[in-house]
C-alpha positions in Angstrom: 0.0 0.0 0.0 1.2 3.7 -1.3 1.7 5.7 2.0 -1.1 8.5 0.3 -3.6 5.2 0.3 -3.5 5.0 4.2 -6.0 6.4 6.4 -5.8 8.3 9.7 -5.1 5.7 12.2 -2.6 4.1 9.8 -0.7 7.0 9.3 -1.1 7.8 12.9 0.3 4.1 13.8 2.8 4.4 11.4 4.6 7.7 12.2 4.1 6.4 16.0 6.0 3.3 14.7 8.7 5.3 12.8 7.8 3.2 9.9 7.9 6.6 7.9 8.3 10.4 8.7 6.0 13.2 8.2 7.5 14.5 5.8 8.2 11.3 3.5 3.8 11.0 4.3 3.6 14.6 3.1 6.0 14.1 -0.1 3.6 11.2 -1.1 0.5 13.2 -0.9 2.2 16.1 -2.2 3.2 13.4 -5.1 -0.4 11.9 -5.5 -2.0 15.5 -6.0 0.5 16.4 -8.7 -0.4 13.0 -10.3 -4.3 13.5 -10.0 -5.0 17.4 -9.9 -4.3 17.6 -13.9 -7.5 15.5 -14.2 -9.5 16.9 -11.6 -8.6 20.0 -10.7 -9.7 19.8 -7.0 -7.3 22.9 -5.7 -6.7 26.6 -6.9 -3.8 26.5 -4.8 -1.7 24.3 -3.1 1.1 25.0 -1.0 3.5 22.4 -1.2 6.5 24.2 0.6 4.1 25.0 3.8 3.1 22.0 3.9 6.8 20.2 3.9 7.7 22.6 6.2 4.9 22.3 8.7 5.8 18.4 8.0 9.5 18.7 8.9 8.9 20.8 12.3 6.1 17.7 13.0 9.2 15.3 12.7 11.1 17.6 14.9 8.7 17.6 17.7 8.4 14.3 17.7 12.5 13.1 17.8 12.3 16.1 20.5 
């Protein structure tokens, strides 16, 4: 399973587990809208650096 294919309490367990970092969950999201927003065109905007960032201080709480 694609780390943008999990749910809430997977994601949750697995960044609890260390199986993955925020910001490797974000990149794949980040990755899946790229692939899919052509097609769709579900956002105006979409701030990929904000959310990378906001991902990265997420991964620095927690190793804190």
């Amino acid at each position: 399973m694609s780390l943008h294919e999990l749910g809430v309490r997977e994601a949750a367990e697995g960044l609890a587990a260390k199986k993955f970092s925020s910001v490797e969950l974000t990149q794949a999201i980040i990755d899946r809208v790229r692939d899919k927003d052509g097609e769709i065109g579900a956002y105006l905007t979409f701030d990929e650096e904000g959310a990378l960032n906001a991902a990265k201080a997420s991964d620095d709480a927690r190793a804190a």
